[in-house]
N, C-alpha and C positions, 0 to 999 in steps of 0.2 A: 445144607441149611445155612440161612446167611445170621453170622454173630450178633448178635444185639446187646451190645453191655450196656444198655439205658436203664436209668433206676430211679424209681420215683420222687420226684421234691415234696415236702411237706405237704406244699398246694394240692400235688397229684393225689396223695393220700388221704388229704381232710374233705378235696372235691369227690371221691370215690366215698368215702366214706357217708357222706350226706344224700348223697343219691341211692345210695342204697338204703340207709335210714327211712328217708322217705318212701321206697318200695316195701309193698307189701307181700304177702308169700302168696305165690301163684301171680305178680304183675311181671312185666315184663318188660327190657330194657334193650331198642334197638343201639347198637353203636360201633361204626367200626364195618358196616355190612354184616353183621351178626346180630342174631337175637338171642339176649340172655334173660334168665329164668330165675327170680329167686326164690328157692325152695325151704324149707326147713333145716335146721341145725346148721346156720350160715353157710349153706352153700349157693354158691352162683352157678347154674346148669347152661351152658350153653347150645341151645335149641338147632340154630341151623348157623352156619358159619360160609362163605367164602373162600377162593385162594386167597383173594387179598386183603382177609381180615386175620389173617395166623398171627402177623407179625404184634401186630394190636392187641389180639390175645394173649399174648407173651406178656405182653406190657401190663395189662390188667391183669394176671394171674400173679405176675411182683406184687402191685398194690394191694390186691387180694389179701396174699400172705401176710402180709403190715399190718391189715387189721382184724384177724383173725378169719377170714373167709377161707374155703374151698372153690376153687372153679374146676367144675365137673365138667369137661371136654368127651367124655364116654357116650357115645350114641347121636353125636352132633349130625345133622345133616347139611352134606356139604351142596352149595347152591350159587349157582352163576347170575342168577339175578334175585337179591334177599329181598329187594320190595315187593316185586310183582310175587313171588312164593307166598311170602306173609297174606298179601293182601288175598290172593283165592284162598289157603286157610283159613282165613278172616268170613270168607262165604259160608263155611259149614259149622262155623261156633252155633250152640245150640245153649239156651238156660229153658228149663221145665217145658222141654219137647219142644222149642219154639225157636226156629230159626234168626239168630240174633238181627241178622240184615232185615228181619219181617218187623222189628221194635220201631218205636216211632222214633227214628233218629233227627227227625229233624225239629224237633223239641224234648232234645235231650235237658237235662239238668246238672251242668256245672257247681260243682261243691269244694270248698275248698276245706278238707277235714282235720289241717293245721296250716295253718298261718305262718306259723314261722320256717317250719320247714318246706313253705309252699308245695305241700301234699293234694292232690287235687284227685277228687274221681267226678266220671261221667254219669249219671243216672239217666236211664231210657227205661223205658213202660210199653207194655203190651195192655190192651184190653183183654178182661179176664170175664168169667160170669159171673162177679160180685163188681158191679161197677166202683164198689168203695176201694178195692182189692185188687189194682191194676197186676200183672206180671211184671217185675220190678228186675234191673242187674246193674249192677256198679260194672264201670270199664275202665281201665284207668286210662288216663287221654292214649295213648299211644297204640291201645286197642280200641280205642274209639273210633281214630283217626283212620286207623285200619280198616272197619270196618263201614264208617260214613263216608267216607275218600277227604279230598283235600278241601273242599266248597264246602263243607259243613265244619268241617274242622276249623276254617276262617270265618264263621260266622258268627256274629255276636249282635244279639240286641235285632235280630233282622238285617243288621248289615252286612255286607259281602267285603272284603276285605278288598282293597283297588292292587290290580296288577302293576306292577314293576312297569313295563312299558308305558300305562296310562300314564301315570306318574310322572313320568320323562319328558312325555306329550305333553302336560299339563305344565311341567316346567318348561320346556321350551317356547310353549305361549306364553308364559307369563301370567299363564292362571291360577297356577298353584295356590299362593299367597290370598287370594281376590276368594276362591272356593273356601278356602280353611275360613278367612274373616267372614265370609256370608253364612258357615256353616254348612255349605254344601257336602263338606268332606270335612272330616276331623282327624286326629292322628293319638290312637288308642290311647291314655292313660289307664293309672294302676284302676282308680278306681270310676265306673260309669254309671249314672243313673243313682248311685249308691250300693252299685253292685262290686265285690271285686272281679276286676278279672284275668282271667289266666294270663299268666306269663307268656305264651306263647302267640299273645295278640297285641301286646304294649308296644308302644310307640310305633307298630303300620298305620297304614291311611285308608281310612274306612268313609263309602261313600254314607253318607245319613238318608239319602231320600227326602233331604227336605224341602228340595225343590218342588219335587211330587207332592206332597202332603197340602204348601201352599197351592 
């Protein structure tokens, strides 16, 4: 086994310790090619792990320790590709007999249920037989994204978020600059519309459509 005398800087500790803050018991935290689990009486359960997530797990099992956590390693399943794993898992999650993937994910509802610790969960809805009364489940993004794939998970407001190549394209003509001032394309701030929005959309380039519209 290869030695690791790496030990966490304050930073490591105070960043670990806020992201967990922010998780709730039963969310889930991929990182490293593993997916961890926070369960009750601060333990961090680690779900399915990688070869080459051990070494990283060492490392978070230090910081762990620092702030009073467990990381439960016991029953991990080991896995040579953690995305594509997660994501068929992500096909058989079930809330009140209703196959999660069957919810309307493409008008999900983003919430952000602390602000300062930018704590976010996903709201999606089933039709139920009390039209007032939808079939309702919180996800927290990262089961969301799981389970809507990556095209939903970039979408905000109806926009699709512009691929990294476009972009490139767009700068190599010399359009870039020309689209942003017309509006054609914008580049995410914190807040849109009057809405916030997730961290995990701020500052890409999102085409608006408003070409279309005119």
């Amino acid at each position: 086994m290869i030695e690791d005398n790496w030990e966490p800087t304050e930073d490591d500790i105070e960043w670990t310790r806020g992201q967990l803050e922010r998780m709730q018991v039963g969310d889930t935290w991929g990182v490293a090619d593993s997916v961890l689990r926070k369960d009750i009486d601060n333990v961090l359960t680690v779900v399915q792990a990688s070869p080459t997530s051990i070494m990283p797990l060492q490392r978070i099992g230090k910081v762990c320790a620092q702030i009073g956590y467990k990381l439960n390693t016991e029953g991990a399943e080991i896995i040579h590709d953690p995305q594509a794993a997660a994501q068929q898992a992500a096909q058989e999650w079930e809330h009140e007999g209703i196959p999660v993937v069957n919810y309307d994910l493409e008008n999900a509802e983003w919430m952000c249920i602390d602000p300062d610790a930018e704590a976010w969960r996903v709201i999606v809805r089933h039709e139920s037989d009390d039209p007032d009364k939808p079939h309702e489940v919180a996800l927290s993004p990262m089961d969301y994204n799981l389970v809507a794939g990556d095209e939903l998970f970039f979408t905000w407001d109806g926009m699709i978020v512009i691929e990294r190549d476009e972009i490139i394209e767009m700068a190599d003509n010399d359009t870039l600059m020309a689209n942003l001032s017309a509006g054609f394309v914008i580049i995410m701030p914190t807040t849109w519309r009057g809405r916030l929005v997730p961290p995990h959309l701020r500052g890409l380039i999102f085409r608006t459509n408003r070409d279309e519209e005119e």
